[in-house]
N, CA, C and O atoms as a GROMACS GRO file, in nm:
protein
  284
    1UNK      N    1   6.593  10.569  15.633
    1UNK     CA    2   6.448  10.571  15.640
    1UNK      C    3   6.385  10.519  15.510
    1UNK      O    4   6.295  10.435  15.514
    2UNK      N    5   6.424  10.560  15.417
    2UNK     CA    6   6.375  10.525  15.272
    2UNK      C    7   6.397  10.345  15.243
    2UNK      O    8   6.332  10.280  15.162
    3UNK      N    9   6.516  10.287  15.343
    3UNK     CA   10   6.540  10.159  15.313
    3UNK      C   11   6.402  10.086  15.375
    3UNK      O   12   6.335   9.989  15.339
    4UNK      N   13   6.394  10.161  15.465
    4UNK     CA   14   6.249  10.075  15.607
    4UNK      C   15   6.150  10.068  15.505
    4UNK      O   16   6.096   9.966  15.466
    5UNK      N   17   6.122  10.240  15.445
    5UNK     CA   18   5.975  10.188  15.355
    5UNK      C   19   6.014  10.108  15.216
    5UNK      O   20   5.931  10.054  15.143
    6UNK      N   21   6.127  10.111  15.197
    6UNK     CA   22   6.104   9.999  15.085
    6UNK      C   23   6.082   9.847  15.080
    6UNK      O   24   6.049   9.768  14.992
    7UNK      N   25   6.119   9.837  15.235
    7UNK     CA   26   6.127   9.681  15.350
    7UNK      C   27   5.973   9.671  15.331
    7UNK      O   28   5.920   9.578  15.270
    8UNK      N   29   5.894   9.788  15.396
    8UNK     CA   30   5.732   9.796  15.460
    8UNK      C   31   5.624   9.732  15.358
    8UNK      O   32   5.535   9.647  15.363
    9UNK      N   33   5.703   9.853  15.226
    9UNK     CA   34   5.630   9.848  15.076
    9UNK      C   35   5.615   9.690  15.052
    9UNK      O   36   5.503   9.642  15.039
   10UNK      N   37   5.722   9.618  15.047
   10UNK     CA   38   5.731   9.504  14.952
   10UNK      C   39   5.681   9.414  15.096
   10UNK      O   40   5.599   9.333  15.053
   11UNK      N   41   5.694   9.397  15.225
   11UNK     CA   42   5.616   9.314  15.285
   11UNK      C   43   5.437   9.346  15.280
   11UNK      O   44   5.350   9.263  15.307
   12UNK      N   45   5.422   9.443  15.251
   12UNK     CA   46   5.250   9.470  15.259
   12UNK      C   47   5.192   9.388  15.146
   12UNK      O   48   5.097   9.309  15.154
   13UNK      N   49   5.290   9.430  15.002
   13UNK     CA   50   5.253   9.383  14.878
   13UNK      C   51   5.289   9.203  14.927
   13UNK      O   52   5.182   9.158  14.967
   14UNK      N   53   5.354   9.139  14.932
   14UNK     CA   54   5.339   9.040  14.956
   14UNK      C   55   5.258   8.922  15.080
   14UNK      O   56   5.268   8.803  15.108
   15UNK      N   57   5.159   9.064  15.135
   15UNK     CA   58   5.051   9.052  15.213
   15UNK      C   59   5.044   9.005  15.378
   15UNK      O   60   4.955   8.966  15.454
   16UNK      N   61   5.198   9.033  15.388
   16UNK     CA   62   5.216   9.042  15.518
   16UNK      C   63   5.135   9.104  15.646
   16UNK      O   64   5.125   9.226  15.659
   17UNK      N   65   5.085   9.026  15.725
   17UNK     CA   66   4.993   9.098  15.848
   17UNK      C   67   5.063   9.246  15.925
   17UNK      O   68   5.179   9.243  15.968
   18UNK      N   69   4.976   9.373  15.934
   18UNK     CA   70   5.076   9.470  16.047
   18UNK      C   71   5.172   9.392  16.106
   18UNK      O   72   5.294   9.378  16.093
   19UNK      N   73   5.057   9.333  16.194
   19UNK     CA   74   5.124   9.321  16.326
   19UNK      C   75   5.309   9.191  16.296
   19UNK      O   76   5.406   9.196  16.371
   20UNK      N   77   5.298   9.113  16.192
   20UNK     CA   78   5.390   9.073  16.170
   20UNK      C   79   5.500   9.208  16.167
   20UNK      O   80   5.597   9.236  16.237
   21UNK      N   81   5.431   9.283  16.040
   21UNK     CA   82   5.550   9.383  16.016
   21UNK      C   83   5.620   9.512  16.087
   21UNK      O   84   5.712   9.581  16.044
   22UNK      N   85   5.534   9.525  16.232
   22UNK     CA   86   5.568   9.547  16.367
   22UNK      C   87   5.659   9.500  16.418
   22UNK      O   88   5.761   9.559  16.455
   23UNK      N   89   5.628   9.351  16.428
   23UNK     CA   90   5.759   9.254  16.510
   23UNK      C   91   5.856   9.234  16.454
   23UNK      O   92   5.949   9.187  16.518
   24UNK      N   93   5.872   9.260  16.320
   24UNK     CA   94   5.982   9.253  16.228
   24UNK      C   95   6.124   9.357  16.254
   24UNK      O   96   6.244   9.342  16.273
   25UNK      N   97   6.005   9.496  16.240
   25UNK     CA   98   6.078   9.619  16.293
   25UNK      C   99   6.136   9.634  16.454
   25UNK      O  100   6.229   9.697  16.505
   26UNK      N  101   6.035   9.546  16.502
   26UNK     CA  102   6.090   9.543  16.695
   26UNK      C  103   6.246   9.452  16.726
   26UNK      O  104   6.340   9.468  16.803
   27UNK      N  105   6.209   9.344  16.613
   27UNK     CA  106   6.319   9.256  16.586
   27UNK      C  107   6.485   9.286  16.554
   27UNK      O  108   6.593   9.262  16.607
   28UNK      N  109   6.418   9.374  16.397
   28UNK     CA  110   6.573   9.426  16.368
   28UNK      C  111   6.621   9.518  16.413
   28UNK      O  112   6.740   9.545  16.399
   29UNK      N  113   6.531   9.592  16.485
   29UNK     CA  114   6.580   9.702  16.605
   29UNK      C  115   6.644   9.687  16.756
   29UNK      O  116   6.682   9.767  16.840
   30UNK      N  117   6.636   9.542  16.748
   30UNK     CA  118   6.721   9.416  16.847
   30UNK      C  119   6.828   9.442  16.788
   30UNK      O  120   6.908   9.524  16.836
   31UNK      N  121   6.852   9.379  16.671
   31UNK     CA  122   7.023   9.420  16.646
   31UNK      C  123   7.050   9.248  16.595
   31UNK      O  124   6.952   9.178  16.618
   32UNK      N  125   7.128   9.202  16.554
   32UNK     CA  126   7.156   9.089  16.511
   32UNK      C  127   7.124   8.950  16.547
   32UNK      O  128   7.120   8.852  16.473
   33UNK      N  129   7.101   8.961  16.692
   33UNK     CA  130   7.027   8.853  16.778
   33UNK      C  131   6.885   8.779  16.728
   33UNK      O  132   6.833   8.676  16.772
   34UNK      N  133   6.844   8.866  16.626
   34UNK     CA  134   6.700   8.846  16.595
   34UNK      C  135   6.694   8.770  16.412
   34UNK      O  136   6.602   8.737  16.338
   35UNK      N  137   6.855   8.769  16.400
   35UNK     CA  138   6.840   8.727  16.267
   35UNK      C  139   6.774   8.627  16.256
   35UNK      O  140   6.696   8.638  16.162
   36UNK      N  141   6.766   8.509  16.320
   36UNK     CA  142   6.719   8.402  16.294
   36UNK      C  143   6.539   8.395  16.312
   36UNK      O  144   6.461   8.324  16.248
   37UNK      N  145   6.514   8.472  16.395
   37UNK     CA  146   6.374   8.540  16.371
   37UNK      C  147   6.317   8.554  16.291
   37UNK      O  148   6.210   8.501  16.262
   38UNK      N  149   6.394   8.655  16.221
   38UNK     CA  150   6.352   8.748  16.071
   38UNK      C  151   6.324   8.703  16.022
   38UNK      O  152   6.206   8.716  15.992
   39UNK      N  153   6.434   8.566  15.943
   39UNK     CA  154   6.466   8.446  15.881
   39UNK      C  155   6.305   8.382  15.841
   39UNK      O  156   6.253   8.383  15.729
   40UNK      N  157   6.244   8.324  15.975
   40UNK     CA  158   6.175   8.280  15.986
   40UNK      C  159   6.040   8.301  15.959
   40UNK      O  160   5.965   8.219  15.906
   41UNK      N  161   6.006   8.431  16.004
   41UNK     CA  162   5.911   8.524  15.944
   41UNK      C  163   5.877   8.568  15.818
   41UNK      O  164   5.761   8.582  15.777
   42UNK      N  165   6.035   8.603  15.723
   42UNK     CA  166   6.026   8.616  15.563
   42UNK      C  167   6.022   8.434  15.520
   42UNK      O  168   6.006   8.424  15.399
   43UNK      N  169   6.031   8.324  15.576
   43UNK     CA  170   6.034   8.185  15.514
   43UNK      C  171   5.837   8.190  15.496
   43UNK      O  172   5.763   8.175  15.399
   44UNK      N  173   5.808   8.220  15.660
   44UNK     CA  174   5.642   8.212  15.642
   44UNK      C  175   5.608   8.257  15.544
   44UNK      O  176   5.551   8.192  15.458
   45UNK      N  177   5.636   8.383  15.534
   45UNK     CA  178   5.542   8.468  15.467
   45UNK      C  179   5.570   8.424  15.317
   45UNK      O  180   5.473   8.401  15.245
   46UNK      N  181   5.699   8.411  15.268
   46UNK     CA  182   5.725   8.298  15.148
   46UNK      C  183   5.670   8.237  15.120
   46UNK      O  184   5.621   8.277  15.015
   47UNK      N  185   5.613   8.085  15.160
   47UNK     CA  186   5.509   8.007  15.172
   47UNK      C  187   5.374   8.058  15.164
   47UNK      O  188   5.313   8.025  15.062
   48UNK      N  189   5.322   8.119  15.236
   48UNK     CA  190   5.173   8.202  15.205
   48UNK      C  191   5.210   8.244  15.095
   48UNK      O  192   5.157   8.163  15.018
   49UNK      N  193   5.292   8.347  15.006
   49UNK     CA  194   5.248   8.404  14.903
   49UNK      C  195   5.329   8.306  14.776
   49UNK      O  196   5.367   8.351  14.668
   50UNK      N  197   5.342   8.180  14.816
   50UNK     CA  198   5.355   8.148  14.673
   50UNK      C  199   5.237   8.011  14.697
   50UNK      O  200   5.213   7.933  14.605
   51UNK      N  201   5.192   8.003  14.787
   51UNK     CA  202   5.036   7.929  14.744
   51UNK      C  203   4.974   7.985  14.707
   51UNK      O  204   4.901   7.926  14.627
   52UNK      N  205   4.949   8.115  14.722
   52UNK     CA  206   4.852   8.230  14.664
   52UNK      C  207   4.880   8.260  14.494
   52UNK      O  208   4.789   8.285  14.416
   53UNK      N  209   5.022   8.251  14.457
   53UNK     CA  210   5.069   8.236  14.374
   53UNK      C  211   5.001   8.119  14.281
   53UNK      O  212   4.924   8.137  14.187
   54UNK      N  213   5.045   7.998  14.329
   54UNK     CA  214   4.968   7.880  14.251
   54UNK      C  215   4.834   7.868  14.238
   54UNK      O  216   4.777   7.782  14.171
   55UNK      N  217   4.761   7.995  14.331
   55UNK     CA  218   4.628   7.920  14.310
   55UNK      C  219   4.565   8.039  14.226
   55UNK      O  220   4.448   8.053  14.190
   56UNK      N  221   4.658   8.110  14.208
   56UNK     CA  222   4.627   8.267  14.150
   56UNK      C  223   4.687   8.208  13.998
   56UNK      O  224   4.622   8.265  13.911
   57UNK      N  225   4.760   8.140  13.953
   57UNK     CA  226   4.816   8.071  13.844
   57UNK      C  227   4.703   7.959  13.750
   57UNK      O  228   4.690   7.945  13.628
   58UNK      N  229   4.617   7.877  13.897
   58UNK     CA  230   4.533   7.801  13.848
   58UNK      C  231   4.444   7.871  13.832
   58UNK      O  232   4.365   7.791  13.782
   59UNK      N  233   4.381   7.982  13.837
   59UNK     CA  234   4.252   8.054  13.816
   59UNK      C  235   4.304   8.130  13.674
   59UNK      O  236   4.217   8.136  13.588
   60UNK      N  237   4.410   8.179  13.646
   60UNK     CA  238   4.469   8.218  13.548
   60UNK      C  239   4.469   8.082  13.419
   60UNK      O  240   4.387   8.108  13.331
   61UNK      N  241   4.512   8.003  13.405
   61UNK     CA  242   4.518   7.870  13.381
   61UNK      C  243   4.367   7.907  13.330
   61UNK      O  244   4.355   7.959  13.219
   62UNK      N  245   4.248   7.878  13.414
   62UNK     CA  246   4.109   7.841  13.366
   62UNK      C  247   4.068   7.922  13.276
   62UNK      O  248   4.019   7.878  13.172
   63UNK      N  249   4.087   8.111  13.309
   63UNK     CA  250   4.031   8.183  13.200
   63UNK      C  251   4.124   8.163  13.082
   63UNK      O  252   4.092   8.218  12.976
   64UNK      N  253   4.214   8.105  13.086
   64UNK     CA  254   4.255   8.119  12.941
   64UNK      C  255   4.206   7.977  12.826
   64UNK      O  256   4.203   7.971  12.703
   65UNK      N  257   4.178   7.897  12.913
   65UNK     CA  258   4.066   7.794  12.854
   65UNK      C  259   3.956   7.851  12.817
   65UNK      O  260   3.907   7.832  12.705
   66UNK      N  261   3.917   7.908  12.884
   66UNK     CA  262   3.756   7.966  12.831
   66UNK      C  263   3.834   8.043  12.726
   66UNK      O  264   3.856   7.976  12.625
   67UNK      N  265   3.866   8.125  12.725
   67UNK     CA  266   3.886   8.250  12.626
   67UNK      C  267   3.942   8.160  12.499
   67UNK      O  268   3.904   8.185  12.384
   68UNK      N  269   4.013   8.076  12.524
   68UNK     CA  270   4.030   7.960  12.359
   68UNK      C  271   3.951   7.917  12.374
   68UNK      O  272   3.949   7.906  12.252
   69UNK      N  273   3.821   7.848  12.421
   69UNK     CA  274   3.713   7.783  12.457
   69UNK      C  275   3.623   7.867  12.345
   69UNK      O  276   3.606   7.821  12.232
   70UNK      N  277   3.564   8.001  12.390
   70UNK     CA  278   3.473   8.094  12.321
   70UNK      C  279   3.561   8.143  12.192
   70UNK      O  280   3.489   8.208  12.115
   71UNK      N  281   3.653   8.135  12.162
   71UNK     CA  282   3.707   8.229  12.046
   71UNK      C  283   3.709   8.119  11.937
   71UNK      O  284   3.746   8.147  11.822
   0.00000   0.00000   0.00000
């Protein structure tokens, strides 16, 4: 049980939709058939959070111009 919420924890934080992390659990509760599923679902969600990443990097990037900018 403690493994599921540590699965739940780190897909929420990486901003995974419920309902993804529903089908995830419906999935691996299939049993091995669904690996390639899974697969696919942690690749998405990969992609979403490392554009979020870069654009969370470029906004990071700008205040630190200003802040050498004003100092």
């Amino acid at each position: 049980d403690y493994e599921w919420l540590k699965i739940i924890e780190c897909m929420k934080k990486a901003g995974m939709p419920i309902k993804d992390i529903k089908n995830y659990i419906e999935l691996a509760l299939e049993g091995d058939a669904t690996i390639h599923e899974r697969l696919e679902l942690f690749k998405r969600q990969k992609l979403v959070l490392e554009k979020q990443m870069r654009s969370m990097q470029h906004t990071l990037d700008v205040l630190e111009y200003k802040c050498w900018y004003y100092e």
